[in-house]
N, C-alpha and C positions, 0 to 999 in steps of 0.2 A: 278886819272887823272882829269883833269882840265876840263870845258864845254869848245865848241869851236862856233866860227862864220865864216861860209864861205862866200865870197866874190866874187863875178863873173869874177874878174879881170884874174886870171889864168887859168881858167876853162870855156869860155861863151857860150860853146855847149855843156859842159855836162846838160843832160835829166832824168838822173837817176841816185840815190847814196844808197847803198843798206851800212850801219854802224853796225855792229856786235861788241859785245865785249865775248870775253868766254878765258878771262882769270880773274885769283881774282881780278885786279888792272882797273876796270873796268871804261868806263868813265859815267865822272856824270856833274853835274853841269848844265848849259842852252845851247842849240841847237836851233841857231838861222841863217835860212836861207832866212832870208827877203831881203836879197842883194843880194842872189844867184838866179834872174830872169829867169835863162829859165829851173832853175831843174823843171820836170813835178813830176815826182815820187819817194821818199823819203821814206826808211824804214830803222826805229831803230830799235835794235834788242836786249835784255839781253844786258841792260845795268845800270848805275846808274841813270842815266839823268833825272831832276825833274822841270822842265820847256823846249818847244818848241815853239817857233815862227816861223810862217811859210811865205811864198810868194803869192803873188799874182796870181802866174801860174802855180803853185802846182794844179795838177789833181788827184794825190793819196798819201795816208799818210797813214803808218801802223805800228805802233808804238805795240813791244811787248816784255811784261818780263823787262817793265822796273821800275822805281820807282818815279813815278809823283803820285803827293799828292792830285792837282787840274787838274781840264781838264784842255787840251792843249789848247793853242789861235787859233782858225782856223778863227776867221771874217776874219781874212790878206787873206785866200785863199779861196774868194767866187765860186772859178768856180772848187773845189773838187768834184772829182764822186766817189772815196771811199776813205773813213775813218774805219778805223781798228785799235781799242783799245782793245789789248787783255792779261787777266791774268795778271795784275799789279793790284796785291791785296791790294794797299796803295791808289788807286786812289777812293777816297770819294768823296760824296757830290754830287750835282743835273747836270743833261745836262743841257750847255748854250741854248741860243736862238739861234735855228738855220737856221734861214730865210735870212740868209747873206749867207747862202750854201745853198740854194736852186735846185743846179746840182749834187747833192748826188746820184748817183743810187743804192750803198752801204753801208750801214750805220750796223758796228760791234761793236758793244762793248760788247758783252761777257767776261765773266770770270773776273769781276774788284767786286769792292765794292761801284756800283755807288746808289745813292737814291733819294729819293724825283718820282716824277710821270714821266711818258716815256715822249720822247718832242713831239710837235705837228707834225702830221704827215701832216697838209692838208699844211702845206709849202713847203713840200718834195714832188712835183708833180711827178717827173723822180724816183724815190725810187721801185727798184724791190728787194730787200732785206735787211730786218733789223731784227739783230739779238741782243738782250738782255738779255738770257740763264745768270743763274748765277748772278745775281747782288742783290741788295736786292729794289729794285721797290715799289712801292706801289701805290694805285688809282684804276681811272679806264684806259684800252686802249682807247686813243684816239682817233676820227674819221677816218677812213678810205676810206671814199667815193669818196675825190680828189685822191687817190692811184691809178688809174686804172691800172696803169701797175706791182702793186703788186704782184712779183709772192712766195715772201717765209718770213714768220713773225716768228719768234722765241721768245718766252719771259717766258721758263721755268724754273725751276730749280732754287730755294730760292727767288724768287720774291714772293711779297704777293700783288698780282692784286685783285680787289674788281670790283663790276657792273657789267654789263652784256657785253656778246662779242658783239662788234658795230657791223654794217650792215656791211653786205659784198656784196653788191648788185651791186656795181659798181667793182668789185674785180675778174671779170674772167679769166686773167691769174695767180690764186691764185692755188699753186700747192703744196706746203710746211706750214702747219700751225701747229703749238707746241705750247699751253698756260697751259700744265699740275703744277703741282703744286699749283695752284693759291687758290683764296677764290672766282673765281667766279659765278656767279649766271642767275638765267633765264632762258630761253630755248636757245637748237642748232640752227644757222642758218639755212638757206633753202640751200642746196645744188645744187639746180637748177638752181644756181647763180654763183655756181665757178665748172664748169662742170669740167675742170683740171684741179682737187686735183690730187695728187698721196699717200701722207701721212696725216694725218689728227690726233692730237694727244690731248687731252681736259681730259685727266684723272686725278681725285682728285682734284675736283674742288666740286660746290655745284648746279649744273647743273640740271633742271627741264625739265616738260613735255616731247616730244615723242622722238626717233630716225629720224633723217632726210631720203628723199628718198636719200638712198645710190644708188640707181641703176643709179642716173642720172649721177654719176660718173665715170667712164666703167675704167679711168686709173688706179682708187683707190689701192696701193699696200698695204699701213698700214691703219686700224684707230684702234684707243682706246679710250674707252668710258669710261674706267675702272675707278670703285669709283664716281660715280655720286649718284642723285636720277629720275634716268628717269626712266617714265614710259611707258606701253600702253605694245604694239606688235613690234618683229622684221618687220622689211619691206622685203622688195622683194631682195632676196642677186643674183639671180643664175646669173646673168650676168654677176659678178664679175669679169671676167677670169682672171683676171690680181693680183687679193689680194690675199697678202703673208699670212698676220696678221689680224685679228679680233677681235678683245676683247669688246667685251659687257658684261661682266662682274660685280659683285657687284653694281647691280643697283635694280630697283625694278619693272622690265619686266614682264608681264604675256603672254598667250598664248602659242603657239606652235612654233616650229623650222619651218623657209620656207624649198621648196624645196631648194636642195643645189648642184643638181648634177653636175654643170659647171663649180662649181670652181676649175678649174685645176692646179692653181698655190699654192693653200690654204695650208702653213704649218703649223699654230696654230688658231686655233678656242677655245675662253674661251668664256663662256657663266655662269660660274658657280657662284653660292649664287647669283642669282635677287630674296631676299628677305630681303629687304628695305621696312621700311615705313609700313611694316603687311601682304605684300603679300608672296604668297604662292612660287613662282618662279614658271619655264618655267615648261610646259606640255605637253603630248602628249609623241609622239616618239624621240629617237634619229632617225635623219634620215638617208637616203641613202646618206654613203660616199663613193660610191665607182668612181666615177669622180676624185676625189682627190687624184693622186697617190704618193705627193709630203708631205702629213700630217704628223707633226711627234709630234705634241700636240694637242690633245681634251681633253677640261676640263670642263663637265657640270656636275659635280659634285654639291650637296646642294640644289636638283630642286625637282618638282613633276614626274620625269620622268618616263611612266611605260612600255615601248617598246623600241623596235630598227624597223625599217624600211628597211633596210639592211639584203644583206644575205651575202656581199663579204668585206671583211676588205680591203681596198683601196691601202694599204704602208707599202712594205718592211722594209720601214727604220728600219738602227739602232738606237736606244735608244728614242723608241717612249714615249711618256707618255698619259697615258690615265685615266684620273679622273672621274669614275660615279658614287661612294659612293654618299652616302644618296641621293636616290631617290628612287621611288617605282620598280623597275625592277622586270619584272617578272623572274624564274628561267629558263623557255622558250628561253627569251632574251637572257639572261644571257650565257647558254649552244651553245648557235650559234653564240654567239658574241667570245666565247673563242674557238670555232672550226674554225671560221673564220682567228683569229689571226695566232692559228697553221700552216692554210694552206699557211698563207702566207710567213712563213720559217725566220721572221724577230726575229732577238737578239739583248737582252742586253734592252729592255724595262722596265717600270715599265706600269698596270694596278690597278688599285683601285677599289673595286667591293663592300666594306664591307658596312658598318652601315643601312642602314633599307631599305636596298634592301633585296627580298629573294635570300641566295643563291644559286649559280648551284648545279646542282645536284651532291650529292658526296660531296659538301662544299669544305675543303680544301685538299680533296682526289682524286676530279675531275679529270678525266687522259687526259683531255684537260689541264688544268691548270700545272699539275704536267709536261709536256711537256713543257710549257711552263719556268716552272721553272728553265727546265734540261739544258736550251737554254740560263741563264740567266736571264730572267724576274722576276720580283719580282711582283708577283700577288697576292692579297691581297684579302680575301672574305671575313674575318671577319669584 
């Protein structure tokens, strides 16, 4: 099929035009509404189309699954508040200047093949979501200090970001932030600046110095740290009530586990291998989880661990998983940590007990454990 160009003459109140193609004979060519003055909102949809011009009065444009080689022309439509370019895996090469769309409150382009460095944010004063997931990126992020109304940045997932995370000090309705994957570097920001996070997500990057005070966060449901090199001591967690997800993981943490017993939302706590950089990983107890009746993964596995703190296993659930191989447990721990399980009547688990812990008593004959087994669990001492 042919590209087309609409014209206002027949149509001068249509506001919205929504173009789908989902059959093979699909259209393609250029889509050009620069004459069509009072469409506000405009979405292509699976098509071939490899060029778009837009209008003047054009408020949203969401272009997806289609086959554009270059970004679209948007200067024609300075008073855009979202732009949405998505999964059109042909679309190469760098974001234009975008300071002639300075009324973006949305800015998508995930899922394409775009490169070169993210555009400048400090033109995009009205910007409370920009997402970049998926593309191949490079640099550093750009300033974000004119962002104030910032509330969700995405920029994971095959981008290869460099420097450090800019300031986020002017950034407190920042509620959604994802820059995993990246090469970035430095320390975490100060937390005490974007009090409503809800997700927080920086894992497998090249991240330094301490954990931020997470307490100042109270909505926090996810973060992941996971794959960095931080160090020091966890911080203060138990106020958490709200976090699903925690992963502090494969970093190179020392000290002891906080108290934890508030967190009543807490379904997965990793904590396991902070043995990065020469250190020894976390010590002390596992502590009292029994606040937590929602837990259906612990994994401190690969630590100094030599206790539990605990006398009550927290969660029924089914198919829990539970990682505490190689650390020092005593067979003490050990014997009350798998009496506890029992009491709590939950199948179809797996537990990990083996490598240079001692085992419970009985080893792999333990009539705790063999219960456990009988239930489905796959518990593992050696």
């Amino acid at each position: 099929m042919a590209g087309i160009s609409l014209s206002d003459s027949a149509s001068n109140n249509l506001k919205k035009l929504n173009v789908s193609s989902n059959s093979t004979a699909k259209l393609s060519g250029v889509v050009d509404i620069s004459k069509f003055i009072s469409l506000q909102e405009f979405t292509l949809n699976a098509t071939g189309v490899t060029k778009f011009t837009g209008n003047k009065n054009l408020l949203s444009l969401e272009l997806f699954e289609n086959n554009f080689s270059t970004f679209p022309t948007i200067s024609s439509s300075p008073n855009l508040k979202t732009l949405k370019i998505n999964n059109d895996n042909l679309l190469t090469g760098s974001v234009p200047d975008l300071s002639l769309n300075n009324a973006l409150v949305t800015l998508d382009l995930s899922q394409n093949s775009l490169t070169g460095q993210l555009p400048k944010f400090n033109v995009l004063p009205a910007l409370k979501l920009a997402d970049f997931r998926n593309n191949n990126f490079s640099g550093q992020i750009p300033a974000l200090t004119a962002n104030t109304v910032l509330q969700q940045f995405y920029s994971n997932e095959n981008n290869n970001l460099s420097g450090f995370i800019p300031s986020l000090d002017n950034n407190s309705d920042l509620f959604n932030f994802n820059i995993t994957k990246n090469g970035l570097s430095g320390s975490i920001h100060d937390f005490n600046n974007t009090p409503n996070l809800q997700t927080y997500h920086i894992f497998r990057n090249n991240l330094t110095g301490s954990l931020p005070t997470l307490s100042a966060t109270p909505n926090l449901i996810t973060a992941d740290f996971n794959e960095n090199y931080l160090t020091g001591s966890i911080p203060f967690l138990n106020n958490l009530t709200k976090i699903q997800t925690l992963n502090i993981n494969n970093n190179a943490l020392s000290g002891s586990i906080p108290e934890i017993t508030n967190l009543v939302s807490l379904e997965a706590f990793r904590i396991q291998n902070n043995k990065r950089l020469g250190r020894t990983g976390i010590i002390g107890d596992i502590p009292d989880l029994s606040g937590s009746s929602n837990l259906k993964t612990f994994d401190a596995a690969s630590n100094q661990l030599t206790g539990w703190a605990g006398t009550v296993w927290p969660s029924s659930r089914e198919n829990q998983n539970i990682q505490i191989q190689n650390n020092n447990l005593t067979t003490a721990a050990l014997n009350t940590l798998l009496s506890a399980l029992c009491a709590t009547g939950a199948t179809n688990g797996t537990i990990q007990m083996g490598g240079s812990n001692g085992s419970p008593t009985g080893g792999s004959s333990n009539p705790q454990r063999l219960i456990l087994v009988d239930r489905g669990w796959t518990a593992e001492v050696n």
